[in-house]
N, CA, C and O of each residue as an XYZ file, in Angstrom:
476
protein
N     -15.779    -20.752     -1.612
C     -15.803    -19.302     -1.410
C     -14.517    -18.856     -0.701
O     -14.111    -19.455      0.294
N     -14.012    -18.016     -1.116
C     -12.983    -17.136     -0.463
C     -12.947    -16.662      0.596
O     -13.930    -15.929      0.703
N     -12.109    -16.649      1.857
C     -12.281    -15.643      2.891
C     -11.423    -14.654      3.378
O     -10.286    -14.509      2.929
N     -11.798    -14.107      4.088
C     -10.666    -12.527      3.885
C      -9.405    -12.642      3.702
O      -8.932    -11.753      2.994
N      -8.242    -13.890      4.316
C      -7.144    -14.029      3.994
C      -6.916    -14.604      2.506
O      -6.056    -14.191      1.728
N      -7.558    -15.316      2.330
C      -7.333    -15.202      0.769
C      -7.176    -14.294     -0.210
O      -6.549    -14.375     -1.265
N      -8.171    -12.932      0.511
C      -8.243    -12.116     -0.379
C      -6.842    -10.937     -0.142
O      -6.040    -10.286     -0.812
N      -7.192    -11.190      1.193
C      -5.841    -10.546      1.457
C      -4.473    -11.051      0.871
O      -3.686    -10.147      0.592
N      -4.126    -12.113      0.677
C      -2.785    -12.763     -0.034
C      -2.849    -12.617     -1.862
O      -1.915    -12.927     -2.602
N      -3.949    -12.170     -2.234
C      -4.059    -12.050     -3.493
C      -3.783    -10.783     -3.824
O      -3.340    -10.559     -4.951
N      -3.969     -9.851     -3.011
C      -3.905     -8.185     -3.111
C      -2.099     -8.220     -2.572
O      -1.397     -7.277     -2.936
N      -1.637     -9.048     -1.943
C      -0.161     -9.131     -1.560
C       1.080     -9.531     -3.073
O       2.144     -9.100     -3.517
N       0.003    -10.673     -3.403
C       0.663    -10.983     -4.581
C       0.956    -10.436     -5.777
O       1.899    -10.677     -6.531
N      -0.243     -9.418     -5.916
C      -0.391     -8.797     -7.465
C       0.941     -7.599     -6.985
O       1.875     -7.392     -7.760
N       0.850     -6.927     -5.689
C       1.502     -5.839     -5.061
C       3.467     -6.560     -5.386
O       4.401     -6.073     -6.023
N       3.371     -7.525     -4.789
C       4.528     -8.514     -4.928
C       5.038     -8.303     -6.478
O       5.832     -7.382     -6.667
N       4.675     -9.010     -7.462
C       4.781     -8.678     -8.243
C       4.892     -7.684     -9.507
O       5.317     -7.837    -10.652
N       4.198     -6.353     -8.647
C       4.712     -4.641     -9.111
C       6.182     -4.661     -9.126
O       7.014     -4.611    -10.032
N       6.271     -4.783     -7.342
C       7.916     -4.693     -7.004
C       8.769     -5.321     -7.726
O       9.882     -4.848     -7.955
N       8.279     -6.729     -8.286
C       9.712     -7.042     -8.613
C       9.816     -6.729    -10.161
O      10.955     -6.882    -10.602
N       8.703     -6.255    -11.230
C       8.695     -5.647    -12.130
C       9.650     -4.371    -11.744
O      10.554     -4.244    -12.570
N       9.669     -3.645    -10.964
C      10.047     -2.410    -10.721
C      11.661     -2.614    -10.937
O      12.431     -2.080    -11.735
N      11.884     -3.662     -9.845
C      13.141     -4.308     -9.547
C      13.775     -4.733    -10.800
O      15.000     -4.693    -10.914
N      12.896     -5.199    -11.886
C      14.070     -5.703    -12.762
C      13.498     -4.675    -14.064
O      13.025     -5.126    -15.107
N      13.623     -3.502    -13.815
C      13.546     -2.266    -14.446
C      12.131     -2.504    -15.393
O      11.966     -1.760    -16.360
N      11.403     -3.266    -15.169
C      10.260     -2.743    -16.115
C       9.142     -2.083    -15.779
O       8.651     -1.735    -14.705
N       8.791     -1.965    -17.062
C       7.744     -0.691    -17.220
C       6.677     -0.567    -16.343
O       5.793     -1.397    -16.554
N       6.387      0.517    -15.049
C       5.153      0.861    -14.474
C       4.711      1.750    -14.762
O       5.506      2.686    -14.844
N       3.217      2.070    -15.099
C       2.862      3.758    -15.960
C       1.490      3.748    -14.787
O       1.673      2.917    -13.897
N       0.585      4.290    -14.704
C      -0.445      5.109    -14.309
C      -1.103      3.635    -14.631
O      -1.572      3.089    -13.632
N      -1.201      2.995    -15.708
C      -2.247      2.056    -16.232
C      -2.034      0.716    -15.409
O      -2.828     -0.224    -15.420
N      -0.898      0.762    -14.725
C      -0.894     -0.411    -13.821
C      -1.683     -0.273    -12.506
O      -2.464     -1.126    -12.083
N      -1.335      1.127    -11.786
C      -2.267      1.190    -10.587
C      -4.097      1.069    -11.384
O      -5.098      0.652    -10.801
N      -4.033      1.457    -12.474
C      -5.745      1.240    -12.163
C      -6.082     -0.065    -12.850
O      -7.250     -0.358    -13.105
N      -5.164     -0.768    -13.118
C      -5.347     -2.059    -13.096
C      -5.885     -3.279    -11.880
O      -6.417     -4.386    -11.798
N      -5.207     -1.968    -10.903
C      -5.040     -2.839     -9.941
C      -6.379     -2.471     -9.135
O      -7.063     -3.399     -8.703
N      -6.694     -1.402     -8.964
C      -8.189     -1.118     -8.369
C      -8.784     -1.640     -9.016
O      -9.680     -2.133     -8.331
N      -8.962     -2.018    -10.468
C     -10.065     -2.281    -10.609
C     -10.262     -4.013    -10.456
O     -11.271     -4.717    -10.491
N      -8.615     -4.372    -10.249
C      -8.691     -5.984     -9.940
C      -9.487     -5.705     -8.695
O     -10.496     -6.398     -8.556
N      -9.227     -4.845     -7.793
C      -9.446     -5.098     -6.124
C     -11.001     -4.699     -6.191
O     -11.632     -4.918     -5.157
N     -11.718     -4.126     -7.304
C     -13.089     -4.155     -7.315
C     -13.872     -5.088     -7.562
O     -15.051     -5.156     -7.213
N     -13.192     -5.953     -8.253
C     -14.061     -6.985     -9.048
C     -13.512     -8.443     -7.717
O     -14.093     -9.513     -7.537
N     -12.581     -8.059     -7.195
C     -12.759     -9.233     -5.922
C     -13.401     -8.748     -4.998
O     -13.686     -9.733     -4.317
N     -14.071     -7.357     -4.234
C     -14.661     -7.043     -3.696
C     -16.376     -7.583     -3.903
O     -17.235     -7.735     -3.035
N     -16.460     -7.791     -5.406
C     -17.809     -7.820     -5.511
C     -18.229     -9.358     -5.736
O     -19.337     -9.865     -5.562
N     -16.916    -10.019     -6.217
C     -17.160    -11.343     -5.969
C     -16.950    -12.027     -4.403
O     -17.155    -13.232     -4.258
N     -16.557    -11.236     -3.331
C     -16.262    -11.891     -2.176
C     -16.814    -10.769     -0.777
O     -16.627    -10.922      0.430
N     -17.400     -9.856     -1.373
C     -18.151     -9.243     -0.311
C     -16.872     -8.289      0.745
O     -17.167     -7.264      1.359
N     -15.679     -8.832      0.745
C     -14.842     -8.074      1.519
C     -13.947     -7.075      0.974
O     -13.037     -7.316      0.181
N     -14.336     -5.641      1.567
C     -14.131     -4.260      0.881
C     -12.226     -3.858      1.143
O     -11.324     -4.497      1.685
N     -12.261     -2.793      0.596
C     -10.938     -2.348      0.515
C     -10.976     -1.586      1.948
O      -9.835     -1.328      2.332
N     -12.009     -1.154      2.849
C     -11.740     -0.701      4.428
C     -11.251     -1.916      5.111
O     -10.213     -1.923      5.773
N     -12.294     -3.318      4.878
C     -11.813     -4.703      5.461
C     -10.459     -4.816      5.615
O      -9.961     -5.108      6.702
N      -9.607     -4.542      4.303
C      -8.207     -5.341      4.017
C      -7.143     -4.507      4.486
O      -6.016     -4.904      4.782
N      -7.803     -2.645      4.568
C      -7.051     -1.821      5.408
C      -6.706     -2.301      6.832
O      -5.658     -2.115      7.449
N      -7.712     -2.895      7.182
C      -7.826     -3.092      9.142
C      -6.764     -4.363      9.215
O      -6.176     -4.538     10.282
N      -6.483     -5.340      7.993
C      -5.823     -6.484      8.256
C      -4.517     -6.544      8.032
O      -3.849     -7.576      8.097
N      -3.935     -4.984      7.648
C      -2.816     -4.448      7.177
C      -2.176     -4.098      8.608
O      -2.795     -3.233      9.227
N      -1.168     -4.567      9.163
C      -0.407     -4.032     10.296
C       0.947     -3.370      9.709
O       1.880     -4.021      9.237
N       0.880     -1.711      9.839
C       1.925     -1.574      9.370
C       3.277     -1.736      9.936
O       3.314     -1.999     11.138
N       4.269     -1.641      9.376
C       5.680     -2.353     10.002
C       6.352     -1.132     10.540
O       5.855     -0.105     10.078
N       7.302     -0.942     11.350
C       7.747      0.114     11.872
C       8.547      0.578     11.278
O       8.718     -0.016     10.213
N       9.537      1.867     11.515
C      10.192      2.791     10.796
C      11.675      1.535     10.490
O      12.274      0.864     11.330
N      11.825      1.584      9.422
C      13.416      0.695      9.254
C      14.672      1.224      9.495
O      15.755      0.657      9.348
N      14.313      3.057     10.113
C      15.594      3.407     10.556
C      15.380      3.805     12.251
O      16.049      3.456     13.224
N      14.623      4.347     12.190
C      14.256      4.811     13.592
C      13.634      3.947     14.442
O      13.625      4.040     15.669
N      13.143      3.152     13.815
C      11.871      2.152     14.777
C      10.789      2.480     15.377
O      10.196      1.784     16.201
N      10.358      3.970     14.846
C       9.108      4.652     14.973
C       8.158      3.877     14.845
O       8.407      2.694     14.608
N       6.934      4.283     14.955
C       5.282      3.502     14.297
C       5.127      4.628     13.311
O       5.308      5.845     13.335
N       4.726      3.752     12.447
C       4.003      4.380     10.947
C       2.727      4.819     10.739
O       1.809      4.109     11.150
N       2.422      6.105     10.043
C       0.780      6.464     10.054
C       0.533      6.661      9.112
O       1.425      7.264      8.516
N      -0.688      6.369      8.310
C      -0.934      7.031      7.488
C      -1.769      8.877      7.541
O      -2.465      9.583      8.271
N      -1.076      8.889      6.225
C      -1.682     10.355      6.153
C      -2.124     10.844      4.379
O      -1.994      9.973      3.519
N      -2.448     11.749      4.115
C      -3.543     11.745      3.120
C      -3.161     13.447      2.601
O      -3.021     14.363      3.411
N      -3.058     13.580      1.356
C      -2.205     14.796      0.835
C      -3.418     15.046     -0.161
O      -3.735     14.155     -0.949
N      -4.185     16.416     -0.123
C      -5.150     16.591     -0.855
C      -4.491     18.341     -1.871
O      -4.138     19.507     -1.694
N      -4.752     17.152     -3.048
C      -3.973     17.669     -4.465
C      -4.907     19.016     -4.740
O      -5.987     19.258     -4.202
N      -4.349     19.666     -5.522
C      -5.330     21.077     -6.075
C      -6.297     20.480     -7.310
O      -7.316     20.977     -7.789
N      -5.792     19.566     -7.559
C      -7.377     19.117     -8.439
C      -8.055     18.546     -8.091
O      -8.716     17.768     -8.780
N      -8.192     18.748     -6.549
C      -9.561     17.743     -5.487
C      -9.070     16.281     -5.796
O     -10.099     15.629     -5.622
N      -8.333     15.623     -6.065
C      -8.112     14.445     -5.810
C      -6.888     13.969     -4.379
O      -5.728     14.375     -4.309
N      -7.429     13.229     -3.587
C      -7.162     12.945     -2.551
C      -6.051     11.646     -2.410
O      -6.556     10.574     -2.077
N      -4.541     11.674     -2.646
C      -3.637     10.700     -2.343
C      -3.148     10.009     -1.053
O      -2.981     10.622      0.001
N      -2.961      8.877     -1.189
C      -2.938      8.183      0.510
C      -1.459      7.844      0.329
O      -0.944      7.556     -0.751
N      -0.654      7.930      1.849
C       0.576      7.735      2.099
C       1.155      7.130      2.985
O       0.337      7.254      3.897
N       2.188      6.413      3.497
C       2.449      5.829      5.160
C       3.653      6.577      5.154
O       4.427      6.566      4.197
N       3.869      7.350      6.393
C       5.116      7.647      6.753
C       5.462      7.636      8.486
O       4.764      7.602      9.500
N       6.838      7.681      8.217
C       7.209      7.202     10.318
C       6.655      8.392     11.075
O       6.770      9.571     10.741
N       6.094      7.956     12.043
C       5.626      9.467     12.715
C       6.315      9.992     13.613
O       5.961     10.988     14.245
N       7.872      9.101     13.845
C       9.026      9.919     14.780
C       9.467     10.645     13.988
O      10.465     10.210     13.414
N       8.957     12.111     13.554
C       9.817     12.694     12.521
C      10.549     13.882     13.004
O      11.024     14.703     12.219
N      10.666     14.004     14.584
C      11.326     14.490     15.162
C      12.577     13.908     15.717
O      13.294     14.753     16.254
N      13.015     12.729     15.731
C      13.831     12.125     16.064
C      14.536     11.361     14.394
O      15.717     11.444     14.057
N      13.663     10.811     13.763
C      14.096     10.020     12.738
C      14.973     11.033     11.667
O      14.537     12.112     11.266
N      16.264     10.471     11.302
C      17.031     11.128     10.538
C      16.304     11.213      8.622
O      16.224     12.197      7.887
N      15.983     10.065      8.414
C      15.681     10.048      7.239
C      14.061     10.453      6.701
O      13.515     10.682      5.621
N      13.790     10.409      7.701
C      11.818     10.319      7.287
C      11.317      9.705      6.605
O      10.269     10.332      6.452
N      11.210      8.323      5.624
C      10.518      7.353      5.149
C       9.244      7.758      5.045
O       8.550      7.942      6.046
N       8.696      7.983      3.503
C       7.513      8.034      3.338
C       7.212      7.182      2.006
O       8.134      6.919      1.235
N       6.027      6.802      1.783
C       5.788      6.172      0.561
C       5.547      6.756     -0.583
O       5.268      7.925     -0.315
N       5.486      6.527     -2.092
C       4.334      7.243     -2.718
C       3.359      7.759     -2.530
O       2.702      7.470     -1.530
N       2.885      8.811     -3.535
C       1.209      8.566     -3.242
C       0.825      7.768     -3.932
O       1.443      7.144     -4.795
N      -0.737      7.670     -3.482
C      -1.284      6.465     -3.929
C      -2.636      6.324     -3.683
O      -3.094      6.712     -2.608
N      -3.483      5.719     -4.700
C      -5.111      6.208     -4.546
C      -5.509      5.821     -3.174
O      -6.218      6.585     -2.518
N      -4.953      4.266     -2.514
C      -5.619      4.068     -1.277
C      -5.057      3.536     -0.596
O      -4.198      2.713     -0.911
N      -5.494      3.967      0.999
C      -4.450      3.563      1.814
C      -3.757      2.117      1.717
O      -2.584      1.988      2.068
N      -4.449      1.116      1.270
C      -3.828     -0.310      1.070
C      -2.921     -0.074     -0.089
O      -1.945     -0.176      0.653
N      -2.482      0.108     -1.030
C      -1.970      0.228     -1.758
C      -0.578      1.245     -0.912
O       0.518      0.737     -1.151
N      -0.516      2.179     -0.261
C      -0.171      2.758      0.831
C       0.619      1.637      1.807
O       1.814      1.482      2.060
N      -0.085      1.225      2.058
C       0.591      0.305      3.157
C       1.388     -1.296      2.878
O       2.265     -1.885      3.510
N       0.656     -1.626      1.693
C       2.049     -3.071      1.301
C       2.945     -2.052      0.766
O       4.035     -2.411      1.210
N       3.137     -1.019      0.093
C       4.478     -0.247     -0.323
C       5.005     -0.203      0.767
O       5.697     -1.195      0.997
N       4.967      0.694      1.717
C       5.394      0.637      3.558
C       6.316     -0.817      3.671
O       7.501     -1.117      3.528
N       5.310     -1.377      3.942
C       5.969     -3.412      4.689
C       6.502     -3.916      3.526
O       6.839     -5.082      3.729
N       6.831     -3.411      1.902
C       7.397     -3.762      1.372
C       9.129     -3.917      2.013
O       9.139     -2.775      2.472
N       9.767     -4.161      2.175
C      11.397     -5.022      2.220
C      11.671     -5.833      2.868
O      11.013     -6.457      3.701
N      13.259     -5.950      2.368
C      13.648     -7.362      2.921
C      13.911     -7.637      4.178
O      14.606     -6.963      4.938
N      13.317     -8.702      4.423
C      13.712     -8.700      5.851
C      15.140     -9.623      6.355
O      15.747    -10.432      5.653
N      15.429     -9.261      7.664
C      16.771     -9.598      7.885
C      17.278     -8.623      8.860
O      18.447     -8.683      9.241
C-alpha cells in the first residue's frame, strides 16, 4: 500500500513532466489538466489520501525575487467557476509580483510556484 509520500512524489512527477513538455515546446491544451485531476482522483480512491492531504504537504517556496512568503489566493470567474493561484504576498515591496496560472486546485497551484531551478 502506498503512503502519503508516495503519493505525493507521483503528483510531483506527472507535474515534472508537464514542465518539461512545456520546455521542449510541446503541446499543452485544457485536456492535459483534466487528465491530471482525474489521475489525482483515481489515486485518491485507491489510497484514501485526498487532494486537501497533499495541499498541507506542499510547503510553498518563497518569492525568487523578493524573498517574500507566498499565498495562495482564489479568483472567482463570471461563470461561477472558481481558479486557484500562488502569488508573493510582499506586493508592496516586490518589484515583479510573481504569480502563477490559474488553475483548478490549489496543488496544482503550488508545484507551478516551487517549480525552478535551483541554485
Amino acid at each position: 500500500m502506498m503512503d502519503r509520500r508516495d503519493v505525493v512524489e507521483i503528483y510531483r512527477e506527472i507535474h515534472q513532466k508537464i514542465g518539461q513538455l512545456e520546455m521542449e515546446g510541446g503541446d499543452y491544451c485544457e485536456g492535459w489538466a483534466d487528465a491530471i485531476i482525474e489521475c489525482q482522483d483515481v489515486i485518491t480512491r485507491l489510497t484514501g489520501v485526498g487532494q486537501k492531504d497533499l495541499e498541507e504537504d506542499i510547503k510553498l517556496k518563497r518569492c525568487p525575487f523578493c524573498g517574500g512568503e507566498a499565498n495562495y489566493d482564489e479568483l472567482h470567474l463570471v461563470s461561477g467557476e472558481v481558479k486557484q493561484l500562488v502569488m508573493c504576498s510582499n506586493m508592496d515591496i516586490c518589484g515583479v509580483r510573481p504569480q502563477t496560472a490559474l488553475w483548478k486546485t490549489r496543488l496544482e497551484a503550488a508545484v507551478e510556484w516551487n517549480r525552478r531551478a535551483d541554485g
